[in-house]
FIKOLZA-1660 file (N, C-alpha, C; in steps of 0.1 Angstrom, whole numbers, plus 5000, padded with zeros to 4 digits):
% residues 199
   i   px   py   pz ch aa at
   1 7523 2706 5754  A  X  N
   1 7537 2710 5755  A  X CA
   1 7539 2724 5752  A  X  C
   2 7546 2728 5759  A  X  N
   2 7547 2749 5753  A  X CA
   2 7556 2747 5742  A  X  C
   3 7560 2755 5737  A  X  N
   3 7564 2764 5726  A  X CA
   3 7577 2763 5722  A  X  C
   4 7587 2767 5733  A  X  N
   4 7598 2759 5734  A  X CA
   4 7602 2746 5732  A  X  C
   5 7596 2739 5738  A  X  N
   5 7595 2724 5736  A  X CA
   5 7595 2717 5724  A  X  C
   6 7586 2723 5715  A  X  N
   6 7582 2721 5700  A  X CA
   6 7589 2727 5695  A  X  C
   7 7597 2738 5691  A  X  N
   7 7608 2744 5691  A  X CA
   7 7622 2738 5689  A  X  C
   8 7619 2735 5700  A  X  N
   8 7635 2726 5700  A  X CA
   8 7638 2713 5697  A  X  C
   9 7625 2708 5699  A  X  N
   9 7624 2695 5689  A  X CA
   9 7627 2693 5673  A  X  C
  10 7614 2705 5669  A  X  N
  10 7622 2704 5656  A  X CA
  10 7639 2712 5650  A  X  C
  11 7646 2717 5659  A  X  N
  11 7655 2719 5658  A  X CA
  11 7665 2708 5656  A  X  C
  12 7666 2705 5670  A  X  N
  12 7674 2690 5667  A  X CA
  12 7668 2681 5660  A  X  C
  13 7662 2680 5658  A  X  N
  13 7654 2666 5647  A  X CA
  13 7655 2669 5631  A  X  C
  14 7651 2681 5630  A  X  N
  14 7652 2686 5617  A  X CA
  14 7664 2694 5612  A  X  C
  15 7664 2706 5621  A  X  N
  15 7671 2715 5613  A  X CA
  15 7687 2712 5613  A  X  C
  16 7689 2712 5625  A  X  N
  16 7700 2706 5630  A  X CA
  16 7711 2687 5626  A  X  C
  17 7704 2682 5614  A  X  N
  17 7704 2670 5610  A  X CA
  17 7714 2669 5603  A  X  C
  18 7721 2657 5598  A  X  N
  18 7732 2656 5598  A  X CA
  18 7732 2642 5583  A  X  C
  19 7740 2632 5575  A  X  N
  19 7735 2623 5575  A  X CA
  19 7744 2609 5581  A  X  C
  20 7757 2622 5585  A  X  N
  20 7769 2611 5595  A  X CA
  20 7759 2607 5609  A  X  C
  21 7750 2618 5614  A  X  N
  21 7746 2618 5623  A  X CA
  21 7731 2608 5626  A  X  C
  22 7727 2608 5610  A  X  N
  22 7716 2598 5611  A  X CA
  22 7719 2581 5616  A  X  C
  23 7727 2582 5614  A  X  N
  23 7734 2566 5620  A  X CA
  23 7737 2566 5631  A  X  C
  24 7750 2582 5636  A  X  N
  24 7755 2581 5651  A  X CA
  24 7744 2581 5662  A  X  C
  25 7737 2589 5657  A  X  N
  25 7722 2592 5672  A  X CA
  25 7717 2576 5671  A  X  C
  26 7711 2567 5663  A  X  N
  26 7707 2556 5666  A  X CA
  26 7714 2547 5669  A  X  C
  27 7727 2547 5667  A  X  N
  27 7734 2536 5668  A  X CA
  27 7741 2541 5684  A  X  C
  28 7739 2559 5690  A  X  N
  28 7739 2560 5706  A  X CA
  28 7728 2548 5713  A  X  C
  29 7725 2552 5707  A  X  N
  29 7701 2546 5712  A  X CA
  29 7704 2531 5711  A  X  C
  30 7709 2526 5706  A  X  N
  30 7707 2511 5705  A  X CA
  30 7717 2504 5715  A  X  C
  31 7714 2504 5729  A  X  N
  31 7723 2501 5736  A  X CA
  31 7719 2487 5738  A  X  C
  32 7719 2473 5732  A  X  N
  32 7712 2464 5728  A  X CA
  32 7720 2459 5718  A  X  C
  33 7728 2468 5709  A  X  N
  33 7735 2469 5698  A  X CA
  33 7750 2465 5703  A  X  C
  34 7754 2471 5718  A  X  N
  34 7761 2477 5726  A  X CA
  34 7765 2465 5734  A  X  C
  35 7752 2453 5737  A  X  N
  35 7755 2447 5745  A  X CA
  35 7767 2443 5746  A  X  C
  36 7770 2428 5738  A  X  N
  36 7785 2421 5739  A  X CA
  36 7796 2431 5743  A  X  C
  37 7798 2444 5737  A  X  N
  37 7808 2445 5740  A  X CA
  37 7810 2455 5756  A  X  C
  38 7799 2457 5755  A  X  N
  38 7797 2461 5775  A  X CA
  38 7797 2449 5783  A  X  C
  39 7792 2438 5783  A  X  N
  39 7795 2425 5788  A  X CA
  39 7809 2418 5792  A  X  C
  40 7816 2422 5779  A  X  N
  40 7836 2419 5780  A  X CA
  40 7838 2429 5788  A  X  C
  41 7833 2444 5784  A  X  N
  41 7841 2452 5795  A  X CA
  41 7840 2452 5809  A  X  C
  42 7824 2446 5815  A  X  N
  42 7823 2444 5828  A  X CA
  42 7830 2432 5833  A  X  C
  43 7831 2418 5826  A  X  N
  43 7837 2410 5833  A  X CA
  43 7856 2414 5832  A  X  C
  44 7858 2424 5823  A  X  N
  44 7874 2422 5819  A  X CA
  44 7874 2435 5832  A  X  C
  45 7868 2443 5841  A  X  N
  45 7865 2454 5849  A  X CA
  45 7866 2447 5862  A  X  C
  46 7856 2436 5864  A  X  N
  46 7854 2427 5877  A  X CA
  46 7866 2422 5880  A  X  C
  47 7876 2415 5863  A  X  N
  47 7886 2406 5869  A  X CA
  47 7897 2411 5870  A  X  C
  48 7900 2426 5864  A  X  N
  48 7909 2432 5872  A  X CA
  48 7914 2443 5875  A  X  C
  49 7898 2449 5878  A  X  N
  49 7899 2460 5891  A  X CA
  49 7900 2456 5904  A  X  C
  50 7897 2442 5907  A  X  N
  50 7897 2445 5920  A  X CA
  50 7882 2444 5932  A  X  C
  51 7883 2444 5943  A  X  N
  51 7875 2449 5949  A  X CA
  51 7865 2459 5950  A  X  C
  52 7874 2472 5942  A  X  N
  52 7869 2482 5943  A  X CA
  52 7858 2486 5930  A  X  C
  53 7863 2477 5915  A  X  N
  53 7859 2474 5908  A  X CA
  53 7847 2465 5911  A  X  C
  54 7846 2456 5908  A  X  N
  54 7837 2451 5917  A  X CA
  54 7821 2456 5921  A  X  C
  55 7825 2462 5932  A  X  N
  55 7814 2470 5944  A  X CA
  55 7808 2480 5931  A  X  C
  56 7820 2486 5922  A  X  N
  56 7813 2496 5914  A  X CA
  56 7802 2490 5907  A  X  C
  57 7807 2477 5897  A  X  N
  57 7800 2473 5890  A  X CA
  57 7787 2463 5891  A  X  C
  58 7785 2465 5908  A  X  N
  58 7776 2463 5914  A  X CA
  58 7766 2471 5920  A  X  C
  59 7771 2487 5919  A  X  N
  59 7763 2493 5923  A  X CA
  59 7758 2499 5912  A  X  C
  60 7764 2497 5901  A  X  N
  60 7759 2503 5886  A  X CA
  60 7746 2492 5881  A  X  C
  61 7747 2479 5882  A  X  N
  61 7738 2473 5882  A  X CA
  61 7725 2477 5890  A  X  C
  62 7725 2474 5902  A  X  N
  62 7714 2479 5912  A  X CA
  62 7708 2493 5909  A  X  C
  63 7716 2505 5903  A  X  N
  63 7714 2515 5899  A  X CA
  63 7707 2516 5887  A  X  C
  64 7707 2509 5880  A  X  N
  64 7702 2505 5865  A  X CA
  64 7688 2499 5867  A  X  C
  65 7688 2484 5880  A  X  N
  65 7675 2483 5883  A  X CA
  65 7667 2489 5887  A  X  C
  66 7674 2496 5896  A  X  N
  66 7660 2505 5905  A  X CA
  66 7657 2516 5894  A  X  C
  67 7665 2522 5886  A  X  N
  67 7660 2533 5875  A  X CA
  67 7655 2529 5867  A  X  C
  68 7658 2516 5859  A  X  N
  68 7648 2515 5848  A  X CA
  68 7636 2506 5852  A  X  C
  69 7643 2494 5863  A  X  N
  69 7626 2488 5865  A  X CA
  69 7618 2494 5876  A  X  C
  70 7623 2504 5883  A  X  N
  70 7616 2507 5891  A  X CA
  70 7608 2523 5893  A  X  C
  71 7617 2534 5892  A  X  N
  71 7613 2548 5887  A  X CA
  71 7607 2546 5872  A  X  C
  72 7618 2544 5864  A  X  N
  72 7612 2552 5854  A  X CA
  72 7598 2545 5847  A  X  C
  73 7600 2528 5847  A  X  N
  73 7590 2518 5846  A  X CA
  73 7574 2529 5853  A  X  C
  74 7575 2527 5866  A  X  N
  74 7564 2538 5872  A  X CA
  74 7560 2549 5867  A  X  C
  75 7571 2559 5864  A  X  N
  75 7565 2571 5860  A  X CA
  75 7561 2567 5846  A  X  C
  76 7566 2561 5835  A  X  N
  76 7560 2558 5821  A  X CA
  76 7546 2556 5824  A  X  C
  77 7544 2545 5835  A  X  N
  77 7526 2543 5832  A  X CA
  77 7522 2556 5842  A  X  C
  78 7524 2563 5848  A  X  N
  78 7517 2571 5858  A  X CA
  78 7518 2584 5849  A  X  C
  79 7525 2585 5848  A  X  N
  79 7524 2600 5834  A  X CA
  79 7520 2597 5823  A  X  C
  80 7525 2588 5814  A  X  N
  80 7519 2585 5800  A  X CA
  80 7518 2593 5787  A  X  C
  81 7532 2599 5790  A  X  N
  81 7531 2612 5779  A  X CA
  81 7534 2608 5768  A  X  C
  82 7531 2610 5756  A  X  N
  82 7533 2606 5746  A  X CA
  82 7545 2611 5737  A  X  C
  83 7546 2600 5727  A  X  N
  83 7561 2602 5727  A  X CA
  83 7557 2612 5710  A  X  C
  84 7571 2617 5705  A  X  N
  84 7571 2627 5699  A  X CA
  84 7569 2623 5683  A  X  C
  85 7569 2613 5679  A  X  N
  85 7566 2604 5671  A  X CA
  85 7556 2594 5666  A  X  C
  86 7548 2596 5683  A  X  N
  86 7534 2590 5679  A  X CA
  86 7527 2601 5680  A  X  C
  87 7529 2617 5684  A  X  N
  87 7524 2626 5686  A  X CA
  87 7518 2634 5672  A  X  C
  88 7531 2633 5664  A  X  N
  88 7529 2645 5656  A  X CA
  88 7537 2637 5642  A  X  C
  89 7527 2650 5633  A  X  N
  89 7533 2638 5619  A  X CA
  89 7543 2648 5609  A  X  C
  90 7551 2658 5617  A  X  N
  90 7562 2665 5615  A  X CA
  90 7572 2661 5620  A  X  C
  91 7575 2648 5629  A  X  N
  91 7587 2644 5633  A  X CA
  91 7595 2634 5623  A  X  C
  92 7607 2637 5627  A  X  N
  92 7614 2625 5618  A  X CA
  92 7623 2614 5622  A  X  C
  93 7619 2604 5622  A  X  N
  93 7618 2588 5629  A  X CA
  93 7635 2587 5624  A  X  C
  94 7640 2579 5631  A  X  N
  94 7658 2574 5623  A  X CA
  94 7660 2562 5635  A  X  C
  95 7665 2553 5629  A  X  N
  95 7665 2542 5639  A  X CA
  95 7677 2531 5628  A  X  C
  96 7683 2525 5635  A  X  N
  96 7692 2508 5627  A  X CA
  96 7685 2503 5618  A  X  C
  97 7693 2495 5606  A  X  N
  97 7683 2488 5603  A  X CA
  97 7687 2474 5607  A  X  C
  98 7675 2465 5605  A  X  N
  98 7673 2453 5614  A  X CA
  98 7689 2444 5610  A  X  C
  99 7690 2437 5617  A  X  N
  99 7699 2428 5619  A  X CA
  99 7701 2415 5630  A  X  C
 100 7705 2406 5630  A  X  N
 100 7708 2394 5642  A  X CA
 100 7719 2390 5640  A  X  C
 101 7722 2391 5646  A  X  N
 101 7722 2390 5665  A  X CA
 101 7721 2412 5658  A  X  C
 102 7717 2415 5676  A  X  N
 102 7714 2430 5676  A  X CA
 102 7729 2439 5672  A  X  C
 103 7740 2434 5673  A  X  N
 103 7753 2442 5671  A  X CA
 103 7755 2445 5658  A  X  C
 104 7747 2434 5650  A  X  N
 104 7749 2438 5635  A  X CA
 104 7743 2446 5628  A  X  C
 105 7736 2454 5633  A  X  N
 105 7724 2468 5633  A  X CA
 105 7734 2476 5633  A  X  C
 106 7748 2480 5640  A  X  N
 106 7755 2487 5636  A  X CA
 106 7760 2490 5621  A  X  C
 107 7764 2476 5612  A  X  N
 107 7767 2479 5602  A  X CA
 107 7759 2480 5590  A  X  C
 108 7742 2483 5596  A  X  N
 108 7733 2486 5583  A  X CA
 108 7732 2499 5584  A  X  C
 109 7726 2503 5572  A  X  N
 109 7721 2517 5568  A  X CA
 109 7712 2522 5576  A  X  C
 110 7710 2532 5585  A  X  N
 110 7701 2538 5589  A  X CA
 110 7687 2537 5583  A  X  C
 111 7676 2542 5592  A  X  N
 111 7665 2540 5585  A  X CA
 111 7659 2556 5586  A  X  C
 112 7660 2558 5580  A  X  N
 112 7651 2577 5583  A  X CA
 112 7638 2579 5576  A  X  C
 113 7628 2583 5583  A  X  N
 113 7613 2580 5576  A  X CA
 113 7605 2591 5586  A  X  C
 114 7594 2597 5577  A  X  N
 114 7582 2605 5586  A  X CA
 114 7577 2599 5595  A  X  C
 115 7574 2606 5608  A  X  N
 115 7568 2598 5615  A  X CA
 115 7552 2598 5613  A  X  C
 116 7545 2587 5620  A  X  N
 116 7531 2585 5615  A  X CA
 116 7525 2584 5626  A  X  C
 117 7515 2592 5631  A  X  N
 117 7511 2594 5646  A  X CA
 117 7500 2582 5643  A  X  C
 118 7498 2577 5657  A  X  N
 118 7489 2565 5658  A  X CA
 118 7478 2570 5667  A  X  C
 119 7475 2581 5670  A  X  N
 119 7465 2584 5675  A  X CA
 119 7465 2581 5693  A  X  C
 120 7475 2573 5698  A  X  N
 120 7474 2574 5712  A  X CA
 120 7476 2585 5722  A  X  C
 121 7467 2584 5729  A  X  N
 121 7463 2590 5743  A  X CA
 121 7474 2593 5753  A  X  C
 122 7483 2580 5755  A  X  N
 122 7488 2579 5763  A  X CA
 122 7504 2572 5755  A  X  C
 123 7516 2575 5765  A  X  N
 123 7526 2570 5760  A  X CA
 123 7538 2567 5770  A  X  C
 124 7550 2566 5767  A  X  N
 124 7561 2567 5773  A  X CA
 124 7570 2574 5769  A  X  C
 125 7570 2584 5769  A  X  N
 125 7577 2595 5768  A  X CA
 125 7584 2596 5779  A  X  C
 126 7581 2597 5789  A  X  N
 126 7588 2603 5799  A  X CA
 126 7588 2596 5814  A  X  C
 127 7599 2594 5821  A  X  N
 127 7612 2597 5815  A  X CA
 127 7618 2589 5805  A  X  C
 128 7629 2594 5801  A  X  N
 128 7635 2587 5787  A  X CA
 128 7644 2577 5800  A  X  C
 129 7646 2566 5800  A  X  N
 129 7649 2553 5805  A  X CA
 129 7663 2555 5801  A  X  C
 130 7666 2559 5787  A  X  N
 130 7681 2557 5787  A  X CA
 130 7686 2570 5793  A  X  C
 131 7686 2579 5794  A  X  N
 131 7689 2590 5797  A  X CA
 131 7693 2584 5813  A  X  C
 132 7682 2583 5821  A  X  N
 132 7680 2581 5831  A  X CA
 132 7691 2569 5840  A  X  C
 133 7691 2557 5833  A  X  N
 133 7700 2547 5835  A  X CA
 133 7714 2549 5835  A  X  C
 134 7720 2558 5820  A  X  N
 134 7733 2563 5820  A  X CA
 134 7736 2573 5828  A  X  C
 135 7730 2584 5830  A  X  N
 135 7733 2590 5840  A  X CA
 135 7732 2583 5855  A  X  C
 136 7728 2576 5859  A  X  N
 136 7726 2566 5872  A  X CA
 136 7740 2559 5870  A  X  C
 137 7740 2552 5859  A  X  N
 137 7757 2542 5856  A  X CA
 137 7770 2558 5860  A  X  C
 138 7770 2567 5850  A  X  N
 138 7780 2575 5854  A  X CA
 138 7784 2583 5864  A  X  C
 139 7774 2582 5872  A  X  N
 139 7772 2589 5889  A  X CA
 139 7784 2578 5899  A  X  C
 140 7772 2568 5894  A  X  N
 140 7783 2550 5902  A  X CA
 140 7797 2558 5897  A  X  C
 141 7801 2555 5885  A  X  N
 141 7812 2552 5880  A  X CA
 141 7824 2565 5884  A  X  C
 142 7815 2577 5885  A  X  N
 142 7825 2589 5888  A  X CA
 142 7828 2585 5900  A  X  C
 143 7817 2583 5914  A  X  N
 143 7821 2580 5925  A  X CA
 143 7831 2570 5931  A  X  C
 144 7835 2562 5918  A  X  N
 144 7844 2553 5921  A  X CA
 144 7856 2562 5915  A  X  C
 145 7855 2561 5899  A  X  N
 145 7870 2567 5895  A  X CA
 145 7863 2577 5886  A  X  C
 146 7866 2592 5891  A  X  N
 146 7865 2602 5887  A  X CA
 146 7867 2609 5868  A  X  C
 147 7877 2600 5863  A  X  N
 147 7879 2603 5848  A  X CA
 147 7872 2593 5845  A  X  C
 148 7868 2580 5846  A  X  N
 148 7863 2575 5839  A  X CA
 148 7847 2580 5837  A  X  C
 149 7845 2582 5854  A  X  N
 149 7832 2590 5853  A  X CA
 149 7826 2604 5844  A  X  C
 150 7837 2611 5840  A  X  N
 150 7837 2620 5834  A  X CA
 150 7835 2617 5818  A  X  C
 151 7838 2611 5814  A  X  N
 151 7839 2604 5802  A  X CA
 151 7826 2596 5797  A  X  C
 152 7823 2588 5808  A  X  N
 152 7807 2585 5806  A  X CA
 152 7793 2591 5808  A  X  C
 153 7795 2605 5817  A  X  N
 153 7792 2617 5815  A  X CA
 153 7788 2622 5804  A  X  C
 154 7802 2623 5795  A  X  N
 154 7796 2627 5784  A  X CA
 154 7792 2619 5772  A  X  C
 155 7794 2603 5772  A  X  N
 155 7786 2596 5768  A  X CA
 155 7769 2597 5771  A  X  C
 156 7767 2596 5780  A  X  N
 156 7754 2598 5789  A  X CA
 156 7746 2607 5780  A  X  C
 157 7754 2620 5782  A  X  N
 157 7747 2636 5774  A  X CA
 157 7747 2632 5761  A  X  C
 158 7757 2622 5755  A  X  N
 158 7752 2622 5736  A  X CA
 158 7739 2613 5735  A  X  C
 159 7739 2604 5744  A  X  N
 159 7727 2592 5743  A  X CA
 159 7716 2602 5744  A  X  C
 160 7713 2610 5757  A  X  N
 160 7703 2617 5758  A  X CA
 160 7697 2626 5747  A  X  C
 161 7705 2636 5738  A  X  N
 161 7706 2642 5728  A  X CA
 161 7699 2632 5717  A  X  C
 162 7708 2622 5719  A  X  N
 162 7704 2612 5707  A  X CA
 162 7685 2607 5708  A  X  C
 163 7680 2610 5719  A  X  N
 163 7669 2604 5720  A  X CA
 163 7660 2618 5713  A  X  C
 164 7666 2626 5717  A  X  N
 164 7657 2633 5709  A  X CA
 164 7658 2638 5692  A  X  C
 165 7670 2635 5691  A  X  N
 165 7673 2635 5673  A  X CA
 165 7665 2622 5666  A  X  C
 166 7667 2612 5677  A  X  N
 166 7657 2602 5667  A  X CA
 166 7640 2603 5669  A  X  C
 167 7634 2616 5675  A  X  N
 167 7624 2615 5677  A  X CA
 167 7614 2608 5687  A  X  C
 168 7624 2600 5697  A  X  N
 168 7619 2594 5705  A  X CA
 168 7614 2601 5721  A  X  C
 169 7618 2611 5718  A  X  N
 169 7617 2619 5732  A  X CA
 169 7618 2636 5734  A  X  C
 170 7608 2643 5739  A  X  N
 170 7604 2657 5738  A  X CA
 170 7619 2665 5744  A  X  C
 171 7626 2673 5741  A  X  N
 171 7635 2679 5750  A  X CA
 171 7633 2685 5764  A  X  C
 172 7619 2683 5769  A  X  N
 172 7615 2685 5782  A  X CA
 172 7613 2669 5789  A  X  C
 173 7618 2659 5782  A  X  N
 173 7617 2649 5790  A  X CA
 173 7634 2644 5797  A  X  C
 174 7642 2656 5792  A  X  N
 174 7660 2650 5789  A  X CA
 174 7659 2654 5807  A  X  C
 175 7662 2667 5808  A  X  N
 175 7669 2675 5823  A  X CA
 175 7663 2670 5833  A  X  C
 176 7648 2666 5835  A  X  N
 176 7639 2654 5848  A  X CA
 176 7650 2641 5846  A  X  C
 177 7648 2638 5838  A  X  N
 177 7655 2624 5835  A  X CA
 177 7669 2620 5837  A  X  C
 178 7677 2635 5835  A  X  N
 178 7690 2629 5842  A  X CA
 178 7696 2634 5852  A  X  C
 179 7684 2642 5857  A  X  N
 179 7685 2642 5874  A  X CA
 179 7681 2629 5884  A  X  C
 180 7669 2627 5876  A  X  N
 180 7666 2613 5885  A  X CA
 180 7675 2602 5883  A  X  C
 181 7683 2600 5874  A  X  N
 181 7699 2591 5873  A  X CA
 181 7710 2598 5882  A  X  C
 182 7708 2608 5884  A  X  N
 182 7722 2614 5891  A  X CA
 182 7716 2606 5907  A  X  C
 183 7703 2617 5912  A  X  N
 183 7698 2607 5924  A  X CA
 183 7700 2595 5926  A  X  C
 184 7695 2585 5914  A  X  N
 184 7695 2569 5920  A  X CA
 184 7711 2572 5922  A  X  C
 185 7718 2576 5913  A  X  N
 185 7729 2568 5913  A  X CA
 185 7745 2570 5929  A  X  C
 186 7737 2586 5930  A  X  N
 186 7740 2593 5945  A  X CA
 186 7734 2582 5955  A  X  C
 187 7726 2580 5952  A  X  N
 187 7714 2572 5965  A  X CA
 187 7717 2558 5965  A  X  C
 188 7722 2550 5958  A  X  N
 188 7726 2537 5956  A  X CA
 188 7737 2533 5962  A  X  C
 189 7747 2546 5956  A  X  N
 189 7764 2542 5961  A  X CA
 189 7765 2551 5975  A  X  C
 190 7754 2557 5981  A  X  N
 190 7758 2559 5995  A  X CA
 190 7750 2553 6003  A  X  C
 191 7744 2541 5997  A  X  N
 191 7737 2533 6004  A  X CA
 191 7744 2519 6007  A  X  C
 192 7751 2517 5996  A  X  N
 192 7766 2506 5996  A  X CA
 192 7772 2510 6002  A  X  C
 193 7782 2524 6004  A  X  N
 193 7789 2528 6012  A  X CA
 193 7789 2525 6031  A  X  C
 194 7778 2528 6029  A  X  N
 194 7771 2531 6044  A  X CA
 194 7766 2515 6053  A  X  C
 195 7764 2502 6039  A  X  N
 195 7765 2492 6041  A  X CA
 195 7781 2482 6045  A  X  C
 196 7790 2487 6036  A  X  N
 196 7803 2484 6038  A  X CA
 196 7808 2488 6053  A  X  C
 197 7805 2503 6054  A  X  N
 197 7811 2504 6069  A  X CA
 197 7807 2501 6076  A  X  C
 198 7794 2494 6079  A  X  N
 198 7785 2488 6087  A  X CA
 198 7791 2472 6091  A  X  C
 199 7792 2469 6079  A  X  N
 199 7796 2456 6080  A  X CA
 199 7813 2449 6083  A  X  C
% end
């Protein structure tokens, strides 16, 4: 990794640390945490947006597949970079603490701890999947309705950020990563489009 890289890592991870923030960056990350209440908002979206709704929230899906099971899935094992936490034993780990069902990880105490490199070779660093996906969802979503898309935009950028405050991701893995979300997500909804008029 150059110099920069390491650099800015420990910037945001360390210097730049927060302890309102040790909760908000993981509790961005835990989109799992997130589910139920993304689930209400898609079907309360489907039943009354409309048509147009709809198509969105279908091509936000498809866009999510193809970027996380299909790009990023690939490039994790084909590059295998390691992540910044199993790398080096100057990072600092922050994550939920456990809870069930996953939503209840919101209301525990963070966990903030040294990280402890495990000696692997190879990893999944890159691309960061969430970066990747949300940017892919917000692409969909601007293309349909422009403020909403704006807004998850910058949702998108705090998740991303957040990957690297919790040590899970090099800041040279963020700007590939949510380029390749803007693509799927450009490439998805003009692939629907182009399907609609067809049909």
């Amino acid at each position: 990794m150059s110099s920069w890289d390491l650099s800015l890592l420990h910037q945001i991870n360390s210097a730049w640390s927060h302890p309102a923030l040790d909760w908000l960056m993981p509790a961005l990350s835990a989109i799992e945490a997130w589910l139920p209440l993304i689930i209400v908002a898609a079907l309360l979206t489907a039943w009354r947006g409309g048509r147009r709704a709809r198509t969105m929230l279908l091509c936000a899906g498809i866009a999510i597949g193809l970027g996380d099971g299909v790009i990023s899935n690939t490039l994790k094992k084909t590059i295998g970079r390691v992540r910044p936490r199993d790398a080096r034993s100057d990072v600092i780990i922050r994550d939920l603490g456990h809870g069930s069902p996953a939503f209840m990880r919101l209301f525990q105490p963070p966990v903030v701890k040294p990280s402890e490199p495990n000696g692997a070779t190879r990893g999944k660093s890159f691309p960061s999947s969430h970066t990747v996906n949300l940017f892919a969802v917000a692409t969909v979503i601007a293309s349909f309705y422009r403020r909403a898309g704006i807004i998850t935009y910058l949702l998108a950028a705090a998740v991303a950020y957040s990957r690297i405050y919790c040590g899970a991701h090099w800041p040279s893995d963020i700007p590939p990563s949510m380029a390749l979300g803007i693509l799927v997500g450009i490439l998805v909804v003009f692939v629907a489009r182009q399907t609609i008029r067809a049909a």
